[in-house]
C-alpha positions in Angstrom: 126.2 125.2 101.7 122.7 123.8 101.1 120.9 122.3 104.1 120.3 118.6 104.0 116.6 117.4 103.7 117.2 115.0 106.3 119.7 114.7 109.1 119.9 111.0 110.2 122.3 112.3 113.5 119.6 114.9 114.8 116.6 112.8 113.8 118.6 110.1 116.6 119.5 112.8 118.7 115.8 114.4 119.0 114.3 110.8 119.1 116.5 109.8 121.8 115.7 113.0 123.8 111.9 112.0 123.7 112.4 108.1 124.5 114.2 109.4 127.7 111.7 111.9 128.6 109.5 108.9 128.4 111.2 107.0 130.5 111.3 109.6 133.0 107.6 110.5 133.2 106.4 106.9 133.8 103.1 108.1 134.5 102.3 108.8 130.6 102.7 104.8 130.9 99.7 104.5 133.1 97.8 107.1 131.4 98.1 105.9 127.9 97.8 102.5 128.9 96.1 102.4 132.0 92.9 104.3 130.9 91.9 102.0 127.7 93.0 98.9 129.5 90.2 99.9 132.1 87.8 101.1 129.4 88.3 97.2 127.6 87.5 95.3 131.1 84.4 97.7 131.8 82.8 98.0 128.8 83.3 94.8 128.1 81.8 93.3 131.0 78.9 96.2 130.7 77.9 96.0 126.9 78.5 92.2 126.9 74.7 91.2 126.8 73.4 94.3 124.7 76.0 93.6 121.6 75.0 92.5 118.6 77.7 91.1 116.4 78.1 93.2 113.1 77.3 91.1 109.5 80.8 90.7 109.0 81.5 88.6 112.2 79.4 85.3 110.8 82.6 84.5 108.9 84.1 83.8 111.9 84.1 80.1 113.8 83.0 81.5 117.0 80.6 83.8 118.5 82.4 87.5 118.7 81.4 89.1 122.3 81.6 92.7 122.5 85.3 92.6 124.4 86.9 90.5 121.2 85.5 93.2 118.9 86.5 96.2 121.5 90.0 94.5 121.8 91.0 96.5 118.0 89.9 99.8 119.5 91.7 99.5 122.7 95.1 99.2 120.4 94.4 102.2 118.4 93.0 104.0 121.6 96.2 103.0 123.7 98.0 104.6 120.1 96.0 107.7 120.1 96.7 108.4 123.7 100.7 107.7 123.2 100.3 110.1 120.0 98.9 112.6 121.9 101.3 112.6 125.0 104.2 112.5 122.4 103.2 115.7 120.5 101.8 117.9 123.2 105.6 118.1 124.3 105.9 120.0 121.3 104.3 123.1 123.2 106.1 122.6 126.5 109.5 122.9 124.5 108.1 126.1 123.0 107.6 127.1 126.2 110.3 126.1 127.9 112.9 127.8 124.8 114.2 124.1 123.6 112.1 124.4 120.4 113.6 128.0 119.6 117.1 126.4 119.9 116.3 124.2 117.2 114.7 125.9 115.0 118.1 128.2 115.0 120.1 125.1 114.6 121.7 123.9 111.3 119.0 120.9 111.4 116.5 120.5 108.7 113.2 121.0 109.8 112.3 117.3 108.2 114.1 115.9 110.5 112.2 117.5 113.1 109.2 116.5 112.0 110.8 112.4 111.7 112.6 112.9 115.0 108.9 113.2 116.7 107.4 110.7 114.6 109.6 108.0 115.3 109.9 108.6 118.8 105.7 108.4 118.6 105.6 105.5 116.7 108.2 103.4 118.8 106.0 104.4 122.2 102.9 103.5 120.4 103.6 100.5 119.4 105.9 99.6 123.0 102.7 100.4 124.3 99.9 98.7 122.0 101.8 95.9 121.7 102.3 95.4 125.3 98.2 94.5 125.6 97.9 92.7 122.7 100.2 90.2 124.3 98.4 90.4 128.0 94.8 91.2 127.0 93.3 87.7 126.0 95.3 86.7 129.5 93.4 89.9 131.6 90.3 87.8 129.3 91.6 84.7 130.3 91.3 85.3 134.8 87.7 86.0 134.1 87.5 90.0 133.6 85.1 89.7 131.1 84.2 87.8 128.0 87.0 85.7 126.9 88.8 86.6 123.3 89.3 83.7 121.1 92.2 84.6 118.7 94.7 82.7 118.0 98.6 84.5 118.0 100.3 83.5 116.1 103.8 85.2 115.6 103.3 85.7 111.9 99.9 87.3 112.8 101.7 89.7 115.5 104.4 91.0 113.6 101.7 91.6 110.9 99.5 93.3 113.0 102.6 95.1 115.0 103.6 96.2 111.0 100.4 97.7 110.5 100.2 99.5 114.7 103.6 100.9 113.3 101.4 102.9 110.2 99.1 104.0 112.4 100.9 105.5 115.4 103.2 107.4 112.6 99.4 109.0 110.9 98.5 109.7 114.6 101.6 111.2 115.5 101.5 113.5 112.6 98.0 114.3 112.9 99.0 115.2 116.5 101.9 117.5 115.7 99.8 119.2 113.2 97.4 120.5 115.9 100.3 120.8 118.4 102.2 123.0 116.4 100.6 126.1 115.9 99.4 126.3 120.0 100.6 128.0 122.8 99.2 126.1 125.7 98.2 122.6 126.6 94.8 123.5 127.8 94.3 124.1 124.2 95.5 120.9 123.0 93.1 119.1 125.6 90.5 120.7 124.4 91.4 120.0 121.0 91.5 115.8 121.8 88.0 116.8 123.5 86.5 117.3 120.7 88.3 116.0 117.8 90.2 113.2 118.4 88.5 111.4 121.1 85.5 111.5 118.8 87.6 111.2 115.7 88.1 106.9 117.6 84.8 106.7 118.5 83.3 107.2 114.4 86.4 105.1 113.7 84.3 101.6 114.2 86.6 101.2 117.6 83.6 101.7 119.9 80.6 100.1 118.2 79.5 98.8 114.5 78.6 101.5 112.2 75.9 100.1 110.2 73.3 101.9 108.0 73.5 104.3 111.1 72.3 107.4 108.5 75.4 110.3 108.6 77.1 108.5 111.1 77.6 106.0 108.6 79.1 107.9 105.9 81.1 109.7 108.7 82.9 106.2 109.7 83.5 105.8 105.8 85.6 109.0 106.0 87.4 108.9 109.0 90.9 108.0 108.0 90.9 105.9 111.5 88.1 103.6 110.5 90.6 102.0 107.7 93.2 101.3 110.8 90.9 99.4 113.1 89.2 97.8 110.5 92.8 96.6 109.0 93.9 95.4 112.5 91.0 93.6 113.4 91.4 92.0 109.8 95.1 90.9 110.6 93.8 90.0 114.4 91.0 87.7 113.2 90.8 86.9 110.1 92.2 88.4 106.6 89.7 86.4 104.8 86.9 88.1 106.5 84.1 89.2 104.1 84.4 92.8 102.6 81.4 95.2 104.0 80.7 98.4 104.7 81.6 98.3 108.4 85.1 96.2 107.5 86.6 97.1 104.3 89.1 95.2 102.6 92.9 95.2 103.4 93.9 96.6 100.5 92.0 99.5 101.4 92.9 99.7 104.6 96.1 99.7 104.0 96.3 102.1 101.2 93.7 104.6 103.0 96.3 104.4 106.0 99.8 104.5 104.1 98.0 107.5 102.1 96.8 109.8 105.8 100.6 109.2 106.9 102.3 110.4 103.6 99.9 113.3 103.7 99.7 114.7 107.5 103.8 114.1 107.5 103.7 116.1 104.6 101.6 118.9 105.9 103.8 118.6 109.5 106.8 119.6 107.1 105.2 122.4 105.6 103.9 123.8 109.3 107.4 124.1 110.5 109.4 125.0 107.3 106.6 128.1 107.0 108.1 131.3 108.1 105.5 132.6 111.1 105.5 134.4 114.8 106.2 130.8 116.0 109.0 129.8 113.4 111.6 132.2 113.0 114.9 131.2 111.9 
């Protein structure tokens, strides 16, 4: 009989297995939350008086400080990290034989691939959501500038819709470097030196500008689309379309488009006969 593409029992299965690893290693929590949180409140309060607002931010009734336009980052930085933590388990499953066993199992090796997206995206967003409800309060008791944006809860499920696209392209972008390594020290350095600056071109950190290559750089990060779209559905949809903040249309399309194709390419990885994928 022909193996189903997709196996909706094993995708549960798998996903649950990872949610209650999670909830067994509450110190991911801390690091993938912890870490930006801190990042936010210090660079915030550091690079408050040296900011200068990008073009885009005069369409706004207020004057942005640096830790309202960080606040976007911090989300897709709290995602990244969540992404990360959820794929490099990937290699300590190869280690530890629990990949082996299902690779031999009569599971598809879609669902695989779905079983550690979802149970990436539903951290992520657990987790990214969590300070987008409590940041403007941390604002609020004086840690820095304060973040006028109004939340609405049509503007939080929108922006919680949109988290949900991102952590699934981070998660897949994640197992596709996870998957073909042997050790987590590799994976680290990996993040080192791709993904950590892969956020920072991503307009997260600072305003791109007519910054020379770093500006064409931004333009192509598939990242730059998913901060720039959540800081649109944060703020203000209506926001003029620049260079630095393109419109939604494009961020959304650029972001449904990375998804579709690193989900695609995470298939491919582990449906391709190698040394590390026998069946």
């Amino acid at each position: 009989m022909r193996e189903s593409p997709l196996q909706f029992n094993a995708v549960l299965a798998l996903t649950k297995r990872e949610l209650v690893r999670f909830l067994r290693q509450r110190t991911r929590v801390i690091g993938a939350v912890g870490q930006p949180v801190i990042f936010w409140i210090l660079f915030g309060a550091g690079l408050r008086s040296s900011f200068k607002a990008p073009s885009w931010a005069d369409g706004l009734p207020h004057t942005v400080s640096y830790q309202e336009y960080f606040l976007p980052g911090v989300a897709a930085l709290i995602v990244l990290f969540t992404a990360i933590f959820s794929t490099i388990s990937i290699i300590e499953d190869r280690r530890e034989g629990f990949l082996q066993g299902v690779l031999v199992a009569p599971v598809s090796r879609l669902s695989i691939v779905l079983s550690k997206l979802a149970a990436g995206t539903l951290l992520s967003i657990f987790q990214a959501s969590l300070f987008l409800l409590i940041g403007p309060l941390i604002a609020a008791i004086g840690l820095g500038a304060p973040v006028d944006v109004t939340w609405s809860v049509t503007r939080m499920l929108m922006a919680t819709v949109f988290l949900m696209l991102i952590a699934a392209e981070l998660t897949a972008l994640g197992f596709i470097i996870a998957w073909p390594m042997n050790s987590t020290q590799g994976y680290h350095a990996v993040m080192s030196i791709f993904l950590m600056p892969m956020w920072l071109v991503s307009g997260a950190f600072f305003p791109g500008g007519e910054s020379g290559w770093l500006y064409w750089l931004i333009r192509v990060n598939p990242l730059t689309y998913g901060v720039a779209g959540l800081r649109r559905l944060l703020y203000d949809q209506s926001l003029p379309v620049t260079a630095e903040l393109p419109s939604m249309l494009a961020c959304v399309s650029v972001t449904a488009l990375a998804t579709l194709t690193f989900t695609l390419l995470a298939a491919w990885l582990v449906s391709r006969q190698s040394v590390r994928n026998v069946t």
